[in-house]
N, C-alpha and C positions, 0 to 999 in steps of 0.2 A: 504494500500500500504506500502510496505516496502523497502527501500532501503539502499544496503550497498557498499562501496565504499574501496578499497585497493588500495595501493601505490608502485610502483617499479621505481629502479633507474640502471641508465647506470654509472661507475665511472670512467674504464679506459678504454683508448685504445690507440695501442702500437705499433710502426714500426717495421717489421721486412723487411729485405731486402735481397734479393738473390744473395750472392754473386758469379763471374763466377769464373771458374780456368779450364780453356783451355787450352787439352794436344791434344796431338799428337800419336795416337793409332796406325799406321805405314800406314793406305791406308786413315783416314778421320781424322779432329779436332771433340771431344766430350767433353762437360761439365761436368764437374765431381764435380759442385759448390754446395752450402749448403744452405740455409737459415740461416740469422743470427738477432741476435738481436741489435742493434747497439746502446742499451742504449734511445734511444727515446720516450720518455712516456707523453702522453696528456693525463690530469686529468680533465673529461668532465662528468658535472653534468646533466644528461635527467632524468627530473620525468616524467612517466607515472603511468596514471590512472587508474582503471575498476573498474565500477559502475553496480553492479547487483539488478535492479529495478523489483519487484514481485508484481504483484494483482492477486485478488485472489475473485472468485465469486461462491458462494452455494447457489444453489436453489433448490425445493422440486421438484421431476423428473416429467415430464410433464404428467405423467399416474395420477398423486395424482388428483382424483375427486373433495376434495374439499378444495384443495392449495387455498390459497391468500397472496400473495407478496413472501415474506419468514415467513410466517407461513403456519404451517402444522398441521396433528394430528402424533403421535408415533404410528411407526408401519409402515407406509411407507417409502421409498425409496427418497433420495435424491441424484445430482450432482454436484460437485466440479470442477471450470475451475481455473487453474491457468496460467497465463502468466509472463514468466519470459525474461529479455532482459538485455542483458549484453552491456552497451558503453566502449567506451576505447579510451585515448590517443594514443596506440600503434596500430603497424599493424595488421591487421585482423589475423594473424595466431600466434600470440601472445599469444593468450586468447581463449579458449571454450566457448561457450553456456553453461546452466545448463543443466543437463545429468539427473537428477534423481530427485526425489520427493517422500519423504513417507508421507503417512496424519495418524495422530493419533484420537483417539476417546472417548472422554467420559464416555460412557457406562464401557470403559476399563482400567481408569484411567489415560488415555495418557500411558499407557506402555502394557507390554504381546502383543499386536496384533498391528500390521499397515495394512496398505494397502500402497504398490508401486505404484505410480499412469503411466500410459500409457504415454510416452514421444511420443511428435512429433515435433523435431530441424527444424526449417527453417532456412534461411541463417540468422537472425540478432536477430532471438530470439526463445524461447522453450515454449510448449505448452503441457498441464498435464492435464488429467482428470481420473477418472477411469476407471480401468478395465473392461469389460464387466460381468455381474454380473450373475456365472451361476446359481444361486440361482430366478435368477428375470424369471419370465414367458416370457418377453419380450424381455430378454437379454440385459436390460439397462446398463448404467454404471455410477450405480447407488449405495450406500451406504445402507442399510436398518436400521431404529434406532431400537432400541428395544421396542416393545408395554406397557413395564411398565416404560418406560423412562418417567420423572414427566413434567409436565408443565413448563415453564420459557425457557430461552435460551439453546439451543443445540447451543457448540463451536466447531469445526474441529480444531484441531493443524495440519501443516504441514511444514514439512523443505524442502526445496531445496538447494539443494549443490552440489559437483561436478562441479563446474565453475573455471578452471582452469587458472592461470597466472604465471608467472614468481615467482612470489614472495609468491606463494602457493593457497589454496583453498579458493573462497568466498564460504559462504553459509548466507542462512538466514530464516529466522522463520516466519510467516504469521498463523492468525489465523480470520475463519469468521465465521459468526452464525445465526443460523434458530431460528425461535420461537415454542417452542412446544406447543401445546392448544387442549387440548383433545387425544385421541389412535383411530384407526383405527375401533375399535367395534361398538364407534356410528355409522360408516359408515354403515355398513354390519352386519345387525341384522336379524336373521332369528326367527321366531314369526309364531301359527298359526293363522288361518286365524278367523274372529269372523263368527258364519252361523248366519244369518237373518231367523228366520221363518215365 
């Protein structure tokens, strides 16, 4: 879980008052007065908050034959849920939801390639996963790792940002991870058959 938190303040606020100045146009009286500033200035401290708070859950896609927990073999396909929620001191139209999410990947050294993961804004928080993966036979939305990907931990990077307030952009970094333990080949070995005579 990750959480980050920004600060915004209110400082001044200032009378202005409508002054009249009532003529006589020849058939009605019209206003013909200004807005003025009359020197009155109240110097009023409001802090507000917003606190954008991220989890973030990768698991081995539910097609994996022979997943257990968050291990897997390399070579299959995994899912990434993130949930991001934004609180706040201020008024609800103060501040955005997070808008966007890109996850990075290992295989690629966290740079050259992302994936934008699929937003879905409800009213008090945002929800990311992948794309539909048109590479998957099933059309998962699903990450595939690569079959020479070594044993040990698989890490996912992902930023989400785009959370908008007064006092500029939160974002923040979340990273989760699978175990790799063996490739996909043990699974699906094609061998012929031995004949019995």
């Amino acid at each position: 879980m990750q959480r980050i938190s920004q600060y915004w303040y209110d400082l001044i606020r200032f009378t202005i008052l409508w002054i009249s100045d009532w003529q006589w146009n020849g058939n009605r009286w019209v206003d013909r007065g200004d807005w003025e500033d009359r020197g009155r200035w109240d110097f009023v401290w409001n802090t507000y908050q917003a606190t954008l708070t991220i989890n973030s859950s990768i698991t081995p896609d539910t097609r994996v034959p022979t997943a257990s927990g968050t291990t897997m073999k390399s070579g299959y396909g995994y899912n990434i849920n993130i949930a991001a929620e934004v609180t706040s001191t201020a008024v609800n139209n103060a501040y955005t939801q997070a808008q966007t999410a890109v996850s990075y990947f290992p295989e690629f050294g966290y740079q050259n390639y992302c994936r934008v993961l699929d937003k879905n804004i409800l009213s008090n928080r945002s929800a990311f996963q992948f794309k539909p993966n048109r590479y998957s036979t099933y059309s998962s939305c699903s990450h595939f790792t690569p079959i020479w990907y070594p044993d040990g931990n698989y890490t996912a990077f992902t930023q989400v940002y785009d959370v908008w307030t007064p006092a500029g952009m939160i974002t923040a970094n979340v990273t989760d991870s699978l175990i790799i333990d063996g490739n996909l080949f043990s699974d699906w070995h094609a061998a012929p058959k031995k004949y019995n005579e």
